[in-house]
C-alpha positions in Angstrom: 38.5 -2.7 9.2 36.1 -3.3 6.8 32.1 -4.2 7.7 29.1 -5.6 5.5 25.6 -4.6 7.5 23.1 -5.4 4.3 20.5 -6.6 4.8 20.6 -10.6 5.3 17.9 -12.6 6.9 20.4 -14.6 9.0 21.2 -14.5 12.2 24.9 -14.4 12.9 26.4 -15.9 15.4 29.2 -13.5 17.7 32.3 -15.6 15.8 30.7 -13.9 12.2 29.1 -16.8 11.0 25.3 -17.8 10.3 23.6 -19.5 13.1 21.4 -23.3 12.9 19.7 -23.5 15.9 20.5 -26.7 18.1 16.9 -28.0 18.0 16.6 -27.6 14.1 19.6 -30.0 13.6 18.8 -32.3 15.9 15.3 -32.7 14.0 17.0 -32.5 10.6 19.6 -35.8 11.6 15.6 -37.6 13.1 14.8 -36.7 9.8 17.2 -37.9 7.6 17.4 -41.3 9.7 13.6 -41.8 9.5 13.2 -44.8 6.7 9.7 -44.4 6.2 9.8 -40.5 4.6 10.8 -40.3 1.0 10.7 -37.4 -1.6 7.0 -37.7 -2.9 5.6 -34.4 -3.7 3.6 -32.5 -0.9 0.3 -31.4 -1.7 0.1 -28.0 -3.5 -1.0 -26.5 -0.9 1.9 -28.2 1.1 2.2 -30.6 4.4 -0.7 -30.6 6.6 0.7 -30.9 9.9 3.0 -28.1 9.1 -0.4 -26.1 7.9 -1.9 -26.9 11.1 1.1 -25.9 13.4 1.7 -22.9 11.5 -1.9 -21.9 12.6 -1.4 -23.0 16.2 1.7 -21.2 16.4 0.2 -17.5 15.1 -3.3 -18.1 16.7 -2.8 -20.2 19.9 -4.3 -23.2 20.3 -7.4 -21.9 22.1 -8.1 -19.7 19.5 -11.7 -19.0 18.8 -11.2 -19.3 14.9 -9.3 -22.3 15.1 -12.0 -23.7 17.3 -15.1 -22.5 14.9 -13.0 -23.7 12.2 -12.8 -21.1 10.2 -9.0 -20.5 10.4 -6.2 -22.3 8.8 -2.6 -21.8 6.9 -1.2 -23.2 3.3 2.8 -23.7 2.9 4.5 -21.2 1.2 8.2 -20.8 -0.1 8.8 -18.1 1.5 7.4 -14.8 3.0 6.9 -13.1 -0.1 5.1 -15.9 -1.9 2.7 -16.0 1.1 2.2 -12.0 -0.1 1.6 -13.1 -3.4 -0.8 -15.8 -3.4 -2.5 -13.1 -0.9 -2.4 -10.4 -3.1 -3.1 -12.4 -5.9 -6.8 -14.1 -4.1 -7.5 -10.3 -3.1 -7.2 -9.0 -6.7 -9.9 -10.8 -8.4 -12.2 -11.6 -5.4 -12.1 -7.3 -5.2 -12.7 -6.9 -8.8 -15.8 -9.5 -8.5 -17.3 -8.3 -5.3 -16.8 -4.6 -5.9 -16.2 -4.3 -9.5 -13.5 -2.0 -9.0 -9.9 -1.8 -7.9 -9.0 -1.8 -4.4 -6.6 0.0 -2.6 -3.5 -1.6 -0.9 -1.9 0.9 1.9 1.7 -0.2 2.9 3.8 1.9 5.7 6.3 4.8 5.6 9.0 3.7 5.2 8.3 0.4 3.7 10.2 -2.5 2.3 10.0 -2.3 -1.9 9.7 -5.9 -2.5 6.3 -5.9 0.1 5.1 -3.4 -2.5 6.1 -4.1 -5.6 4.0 -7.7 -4.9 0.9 -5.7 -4.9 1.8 -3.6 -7.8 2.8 -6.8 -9.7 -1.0 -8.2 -9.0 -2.4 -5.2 -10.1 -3.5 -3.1 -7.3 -2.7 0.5 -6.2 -0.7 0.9 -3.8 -0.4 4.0 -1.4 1.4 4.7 1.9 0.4 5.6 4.9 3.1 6.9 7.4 4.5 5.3 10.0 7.8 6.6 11.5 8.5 9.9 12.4 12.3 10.1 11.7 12.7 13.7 14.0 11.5 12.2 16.9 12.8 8.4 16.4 9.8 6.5 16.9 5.7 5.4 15.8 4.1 8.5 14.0 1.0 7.2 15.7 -1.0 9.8 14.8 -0.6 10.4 11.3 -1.0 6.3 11.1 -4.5 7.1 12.1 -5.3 10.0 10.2 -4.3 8.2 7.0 -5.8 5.1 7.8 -9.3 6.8 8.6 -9.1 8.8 4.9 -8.4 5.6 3.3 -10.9 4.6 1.2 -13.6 2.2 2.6 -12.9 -1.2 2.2 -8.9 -1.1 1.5 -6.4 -3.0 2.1 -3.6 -2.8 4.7 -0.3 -4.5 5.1 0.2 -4.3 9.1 3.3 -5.9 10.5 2.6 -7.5 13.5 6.0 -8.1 15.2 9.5 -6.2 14.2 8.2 -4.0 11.6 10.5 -3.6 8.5 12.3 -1.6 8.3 12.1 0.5 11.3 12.0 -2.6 13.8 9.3 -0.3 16.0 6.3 -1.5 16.9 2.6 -0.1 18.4 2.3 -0.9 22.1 -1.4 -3.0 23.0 -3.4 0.2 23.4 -2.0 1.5 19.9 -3.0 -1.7 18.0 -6.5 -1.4 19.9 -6.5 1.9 18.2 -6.0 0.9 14.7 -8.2 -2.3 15.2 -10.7 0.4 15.7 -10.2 2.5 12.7 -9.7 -1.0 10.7 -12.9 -1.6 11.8 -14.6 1.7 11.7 -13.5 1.6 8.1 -14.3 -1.9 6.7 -10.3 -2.2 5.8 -9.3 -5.6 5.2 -6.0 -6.2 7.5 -2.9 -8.0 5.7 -0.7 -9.0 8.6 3.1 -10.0 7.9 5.9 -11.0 10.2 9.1 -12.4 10.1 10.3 -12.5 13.5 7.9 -14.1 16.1 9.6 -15.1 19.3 12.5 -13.1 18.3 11.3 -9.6 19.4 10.8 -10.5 22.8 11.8 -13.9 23.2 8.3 -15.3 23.5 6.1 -16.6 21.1 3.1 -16.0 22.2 3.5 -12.4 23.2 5.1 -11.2 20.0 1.6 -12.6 18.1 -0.6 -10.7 20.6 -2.1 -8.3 17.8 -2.8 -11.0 15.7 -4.7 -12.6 18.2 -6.6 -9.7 19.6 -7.8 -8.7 15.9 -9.1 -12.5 16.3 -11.0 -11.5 19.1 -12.3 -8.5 17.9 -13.7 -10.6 14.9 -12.1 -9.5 12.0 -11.1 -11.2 8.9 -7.7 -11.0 7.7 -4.8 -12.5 6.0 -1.2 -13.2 7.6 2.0 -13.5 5.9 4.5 -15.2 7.7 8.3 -16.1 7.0 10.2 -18.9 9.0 13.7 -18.5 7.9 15.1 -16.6 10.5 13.3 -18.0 13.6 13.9 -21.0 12.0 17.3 -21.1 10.6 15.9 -22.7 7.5 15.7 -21.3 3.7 12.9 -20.6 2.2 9.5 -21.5 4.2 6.6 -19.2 4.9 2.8 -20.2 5.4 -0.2 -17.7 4.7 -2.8 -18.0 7.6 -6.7 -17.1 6.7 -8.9 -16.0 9.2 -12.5 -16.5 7.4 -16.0 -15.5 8.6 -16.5 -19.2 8.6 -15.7 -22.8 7.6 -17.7 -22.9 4.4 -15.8 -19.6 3.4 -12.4 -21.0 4.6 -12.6 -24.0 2.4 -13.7 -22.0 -0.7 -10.8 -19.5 -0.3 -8.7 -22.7 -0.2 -9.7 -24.1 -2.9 -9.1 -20.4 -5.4 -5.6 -20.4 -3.8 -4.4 -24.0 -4.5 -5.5 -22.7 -7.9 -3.1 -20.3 -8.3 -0.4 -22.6 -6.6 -0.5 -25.5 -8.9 0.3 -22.5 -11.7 3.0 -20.7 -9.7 5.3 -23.2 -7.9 3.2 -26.3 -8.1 4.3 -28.1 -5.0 6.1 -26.6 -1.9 9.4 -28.1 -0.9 9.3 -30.5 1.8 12.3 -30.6 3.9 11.8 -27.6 5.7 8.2 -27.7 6.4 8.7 -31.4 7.7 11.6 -29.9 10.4 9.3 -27.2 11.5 6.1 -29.5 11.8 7.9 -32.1 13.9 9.3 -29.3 15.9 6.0 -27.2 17.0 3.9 -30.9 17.0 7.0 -32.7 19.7 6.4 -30.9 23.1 10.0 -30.9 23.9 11.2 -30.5 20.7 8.9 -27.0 21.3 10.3 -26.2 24.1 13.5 -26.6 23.3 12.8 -24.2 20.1 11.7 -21.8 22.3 14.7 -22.0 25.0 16.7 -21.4 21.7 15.1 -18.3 20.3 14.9 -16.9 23.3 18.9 -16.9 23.8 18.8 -15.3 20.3 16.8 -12.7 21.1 18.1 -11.9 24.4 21.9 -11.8 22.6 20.0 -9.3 20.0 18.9 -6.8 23.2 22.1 -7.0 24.5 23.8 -6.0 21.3 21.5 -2.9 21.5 22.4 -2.0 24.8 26.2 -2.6 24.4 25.8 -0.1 21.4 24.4 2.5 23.1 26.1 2.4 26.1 29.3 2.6 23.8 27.8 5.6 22.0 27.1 7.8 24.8 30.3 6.8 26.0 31.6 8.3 23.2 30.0 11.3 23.7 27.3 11.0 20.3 25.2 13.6 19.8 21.4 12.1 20.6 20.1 9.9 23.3 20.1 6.5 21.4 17.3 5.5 23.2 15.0 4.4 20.3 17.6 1.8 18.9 17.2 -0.4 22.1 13.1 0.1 22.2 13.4 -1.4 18.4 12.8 -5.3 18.5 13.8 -8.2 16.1 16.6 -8.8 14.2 17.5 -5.3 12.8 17.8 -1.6 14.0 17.1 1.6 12.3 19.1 4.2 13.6 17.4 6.9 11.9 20.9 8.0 9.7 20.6 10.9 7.4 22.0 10.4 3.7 25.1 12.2 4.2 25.8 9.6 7.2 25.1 7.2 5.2 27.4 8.2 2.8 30.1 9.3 5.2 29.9 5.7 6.8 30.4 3.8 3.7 33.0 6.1 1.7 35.2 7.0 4.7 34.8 4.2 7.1 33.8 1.2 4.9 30.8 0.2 6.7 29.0 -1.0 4.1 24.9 -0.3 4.2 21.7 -0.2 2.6 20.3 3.5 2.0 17.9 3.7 5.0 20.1 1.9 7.2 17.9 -0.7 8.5 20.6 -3.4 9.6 21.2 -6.6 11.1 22.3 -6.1 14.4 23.6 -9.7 14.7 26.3 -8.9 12.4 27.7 -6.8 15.1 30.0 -8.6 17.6 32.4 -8.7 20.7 35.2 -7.9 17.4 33.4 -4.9 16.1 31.4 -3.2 18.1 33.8 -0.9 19.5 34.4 0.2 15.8 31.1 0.7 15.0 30.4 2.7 18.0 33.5 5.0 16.9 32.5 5.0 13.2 29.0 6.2 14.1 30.3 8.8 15.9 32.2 10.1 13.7 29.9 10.4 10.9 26.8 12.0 13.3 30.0 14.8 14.2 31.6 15.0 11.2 27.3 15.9 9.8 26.7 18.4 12.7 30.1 20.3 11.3 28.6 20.2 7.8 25.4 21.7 9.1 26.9 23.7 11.0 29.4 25.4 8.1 26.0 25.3 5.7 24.2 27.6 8.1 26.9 29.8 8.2 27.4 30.0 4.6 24.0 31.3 3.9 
């Protein structure tokens, strides 16, 4: 048997193929049938009810920003060109406030494209660390300690639900402990996430960080991707939490700038299924029913794989892969199980192996638990014969 778990955005359904949620079709046939839309270009800064949801939906619609309104979100291709028209505002409004280059601090381990967006811009870019691959789990306090010897003033990239790649996340009181070091420090928070309502099956607890650094009155910037949560291609939205309205619409205005010279116009299709889904009560709720049968089938893929490794007999307790949330896992492989996996098994995978966990099935899953094992035994042998060699 042969196995591809690379890193895809997609959810997979348990037969192998990619998932459209039931709610998403439904809208995109309303859609299609309506005879008033047509294919005018959206405004650069892209559909306003899908801005508007897209803020309800991260924020809640209580929230104290949208109700001073100084909060509000502009439609995006994707994930990463929310990052980039970020990163991009960031760049010169640091050069003209501070006449100097600020610094951009992204996690350990972190996903190269995240980076290389900030690079592209112009800034620095450092790391501070994040996962502590002995233990399996949140370095939480070398997070801190790097985040207080930042420089003043920096920027972070926080993800706020199913961190990438290690798909752990801070529990409440850890995120109150960063907020105070963000604080503390006058760093400028950079939220991204790709996955709300899929870590835990509901929206609004998977945005809780975003909304207590609301509370707590900070500024900030979030990146967000709809592809996955969405079945959809290619639609993101970058919400700005301002100090107030007058700042909002001036920081609006810079970055339709820079959108009218990068992709001009938005597409429309997918921002149109997504703002008739969050603004239609039970087309809502019926989003939500549906993510939350994908995220519960993702847990249960977690459990079935552990309970099949200890089975085996697998050297470690496995616990951490089920504590991971979201669409992947990162089992915490070393190199030569990496290797070992995809030269004698043919389970094909990125270097880190962060993977897609939907990818694994009622077909597969057996053979992956065996695989696994075999390649954490075969590497205890190889340690084994190396210490006694020297």
């Amino acid at each position: 048997m042969q196995m591809e778990l690379l890193l895809s955005a997609e959810y997979y359904k348990d037969d192998g193929c990619p998932t459209v949620l039931p709610v998403v079709r439904k809208v995109q046939q309303h859609i299609m049938n309506d005879p008033t839309l047509n294919h005018e270009y959206l405004p650069a800064l892209g559909l306003p009810e899908f801005n508007t949801a897209a803020t309800a939906l991260l924020l809640g619609n209580d929230s104290i920003a949208i109700v001073e309104k100084r909060a509000d979100s502009i439609q995006v291709p994707g994930g990463n060109s929310a990052l980039f028209i970020g990163a991009h505002f960031l760049y010169q409004w640091y050069n003209i406030t501070y006449l100097k280059k600020a610094r951009v601090y992204v996690s350990i381990p972190y996903w190269e494209k995240h980076a290389s967006v900030f690079h592209y811009v112009g800034f620095q870019v450092y790391g501070y660390r994040y996962w502590n691959n002995d233990k399996l789990c949140l370095a939480m306090p070398h997070l801190l300690e790097d985040l207080e010897r930042a420089p003043d003033y920096s920027i972070v990239l926080l993800h706020f639900i199913a961190h990438q790649p290690t798909a752990t996340d801070p529990t409440h009181a850890e995120w109150i402990q960063i907020a105070e070091v963000m604080k503390r420090k006058n760093h400028f928070p950079f939220f991204y996430g790709n996955a709300q309502g899929l870590a835990t099956g509901d929206v609004h607890r998977d945005a809780w960080p975003v909304r207590y650094f609301v509370n707590e009155r900070f500024e900030f910037f979030c990146a967000q991707s709809f592809s996955t949560i969405f079945t959809l291609y290619r639609a993101g939205s970058l919400t700005i939490v301002s100090r107030n309205n007058h700042t909002l619409i001036r920081i609006r205005s810079q970055m339709e700038q820079v959108a009218r010279r990068t992709w001009s116009n938005p597409p429309s299709f997918g921002a149109r299924i997504i703002a008739t889904v969050l603004n239609n009560p039970a087309f809502l709720t019926e989003w939500q029913e549906n993510l939350k049968k994908l995220a519960e089938r993702l847990m249960l893929i977690k459990e079935n794989l552990k309970k099949e490794l200890r089975t085996l007999g697998t050297p470690g307790s496995w616990e951490h892969i089920t504590k991971q949330v979201g669409l992947y896992i990162f089992p915490g492989f070393t190199g030569y199980q990496v290797n070992y996996l995809m030269k004698k098994m043919h389970i094909y995978l990125s270097p880190s192996a962060q993977t897609n966990i939907s990818n694994v099935n009622s077909r597969n899953l057996a053979y992956l638990a065996h695989c696994i094992h075999e390649a954490v035994v075969s590497n205890s042998k190889e340690s084994q014969s190396s210490i006694l060699s020297n």
